[in-house]
N, C-alpha and C positions, 0 to 999 in steps of 0.2 A: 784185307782186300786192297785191290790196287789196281787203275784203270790203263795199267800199263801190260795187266796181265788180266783181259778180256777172258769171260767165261758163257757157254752158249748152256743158256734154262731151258729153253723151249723155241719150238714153231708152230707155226698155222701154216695151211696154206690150201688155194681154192678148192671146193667139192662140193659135195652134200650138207656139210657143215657149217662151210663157208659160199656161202653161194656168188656173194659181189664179191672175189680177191682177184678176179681175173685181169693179168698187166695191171697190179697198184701204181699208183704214181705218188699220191703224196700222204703222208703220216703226220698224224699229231697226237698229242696223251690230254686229258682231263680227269679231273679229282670231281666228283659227283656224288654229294655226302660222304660215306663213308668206302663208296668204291673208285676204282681207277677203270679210265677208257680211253682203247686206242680206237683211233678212227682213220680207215684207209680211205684212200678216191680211188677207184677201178676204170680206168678207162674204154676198159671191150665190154665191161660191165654197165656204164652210166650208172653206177652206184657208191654209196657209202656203205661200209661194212662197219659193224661197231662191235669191237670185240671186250668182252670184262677181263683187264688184263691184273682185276685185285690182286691174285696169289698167279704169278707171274713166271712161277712153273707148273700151274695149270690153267691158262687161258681158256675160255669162251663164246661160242658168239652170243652177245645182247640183242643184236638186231640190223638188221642192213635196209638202207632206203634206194629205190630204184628210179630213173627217168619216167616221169609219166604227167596225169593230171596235176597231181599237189606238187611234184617237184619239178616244177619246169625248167630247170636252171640246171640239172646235171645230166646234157650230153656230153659224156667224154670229159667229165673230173679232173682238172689238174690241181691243184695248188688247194690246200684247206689248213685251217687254223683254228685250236677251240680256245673260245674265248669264256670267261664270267662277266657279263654286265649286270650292276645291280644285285647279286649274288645267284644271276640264272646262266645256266651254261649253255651257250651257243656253239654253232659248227658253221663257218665261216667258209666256202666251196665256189672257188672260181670255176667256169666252164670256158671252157675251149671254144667247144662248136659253138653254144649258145650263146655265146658271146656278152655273158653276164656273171652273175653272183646268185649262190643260192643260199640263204641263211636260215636254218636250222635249230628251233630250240628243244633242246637234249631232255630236258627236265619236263615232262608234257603229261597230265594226268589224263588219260584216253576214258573218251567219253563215248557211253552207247545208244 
């Protein structure tokens, strides 16, 4: 292999499947135990899309988070970055309209 001679695995792209991919703006990857995750910003969407890109010719969606009550910080998603602090994986999400930062921890054991 050789990066001079690119090869296409796979895509996604918005639907049923994907529901926040609509106008992506920014992309980042994270290693989260033993899987990989891309994470889009959607801008027509005000969403995060998190797709499991482990086996990278067959991608997933994990899960997408939308504008609303708990995430108040992603009207119109530009710029994100996932971070590890402390060995927890975060989603780091500037907003446009809101005029802020939305920070997102990945690693979240949901409670009922």
């Amino acid at each position: 292999t050789h990066p001079a001679f690119p090869f296409p695995v796979s895509a996604v792209r918005h639907g049923a499947e994907y529901p926040a991919l609509l106008k992506p703006h920014g992309v980042t990857a994270i290693k989260v135990e033993n899987s990989t995750y891309a994470l889009l910003s959607a801008i027509n969407d005000n969403s995060i899309q998190i797709i499991d890109i482990t086996n990278p010719e067959s991608p997933h969606p994990a899960s997408h988070i939308t504008h609303g009550t708990e995430y108040v910080q992603l009207d119109r998603p530009q710029t994100l970055k996932a971070v590890q602090i402390n060995g927890t994986a975060y989603a780091l999400i500037a907003s446009r309209t809101s005029n802020g930062i939305q920070i997102i921890q990945l690693e979240h054991e949901k409670t009922t």
